[in-house]
N, C-alpha and C positions, 0 to 999 in steps of 0.2 A: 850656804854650802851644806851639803847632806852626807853623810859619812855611808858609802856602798857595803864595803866592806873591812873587816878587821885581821889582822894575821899578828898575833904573835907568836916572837922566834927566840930560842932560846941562844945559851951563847957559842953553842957548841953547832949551831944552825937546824938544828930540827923544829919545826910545827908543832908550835905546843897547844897552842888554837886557836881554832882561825871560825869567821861567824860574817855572812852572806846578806845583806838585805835586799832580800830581792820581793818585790811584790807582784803573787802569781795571783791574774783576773781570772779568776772563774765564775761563770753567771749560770745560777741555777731558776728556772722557772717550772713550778710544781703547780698544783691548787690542792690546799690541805681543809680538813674540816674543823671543826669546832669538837673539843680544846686541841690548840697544838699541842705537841709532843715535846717543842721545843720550851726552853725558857730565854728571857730575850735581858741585856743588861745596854744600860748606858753605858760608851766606855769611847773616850776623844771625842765627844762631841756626835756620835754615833749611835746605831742600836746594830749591836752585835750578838751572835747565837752565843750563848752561855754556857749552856749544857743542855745535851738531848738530841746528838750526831745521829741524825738517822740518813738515809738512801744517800742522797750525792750531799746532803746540807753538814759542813762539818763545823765546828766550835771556831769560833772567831770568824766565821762567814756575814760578812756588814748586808743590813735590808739596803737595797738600793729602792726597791719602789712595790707598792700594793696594789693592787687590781687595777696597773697601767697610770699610777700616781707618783709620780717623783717623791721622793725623800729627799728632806734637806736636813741634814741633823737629826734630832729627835723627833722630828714632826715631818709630816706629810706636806704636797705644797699648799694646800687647801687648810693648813694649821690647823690639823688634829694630831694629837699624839699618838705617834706608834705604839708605845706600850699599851695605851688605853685603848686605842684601835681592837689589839689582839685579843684585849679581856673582855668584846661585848659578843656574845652567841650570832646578835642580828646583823652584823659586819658580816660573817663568811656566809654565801649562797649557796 
């Protein structure tokens, strides 16, 4: 069972606060050059943007796939690691 959303209420009945989980898909497809702008972290089993929110790519935006390569976790389906992917110059074309 997954908890959506939270509301507490005080006892007089007012909204003291209240907190939404909602997970909004957005999919960005750019092509960036050598070095990204971004910095990338492990975080659940993921490689998520860290810091470094530029054009539509915001913080906490998960890689889903690299030059048309699924992501599975930390790694590519081809088991390469993403972070390591980002830090070699001859990966981006």
């Amino acid at each position: 069972m997954s908890v959506y959303g939270i509301y507490v209420i005080s006892e007089s009945g007012s909204l003291q606060f209240y907190y939404d989980h909602s997970d909004v898909n957005v999919e960005v497809e750019k092509k960036y050059d050598f070095p990204l702008s971004f910095h990338f972290k492990a975080m659940d089993g993921r490689i998520v943007v860290d810091f470094g929110a530029c054009d539509d790519v915001k913080i906490g935006y998960t890689v889903i796939s690299v030059d048309g390569i699924t992501a599975k976790g930390t790694s590519l389906e081809d088991n390469r690691d993403i972070l390591k992917f980002f830090q070699i110059k001859t990966t981006f074309h």
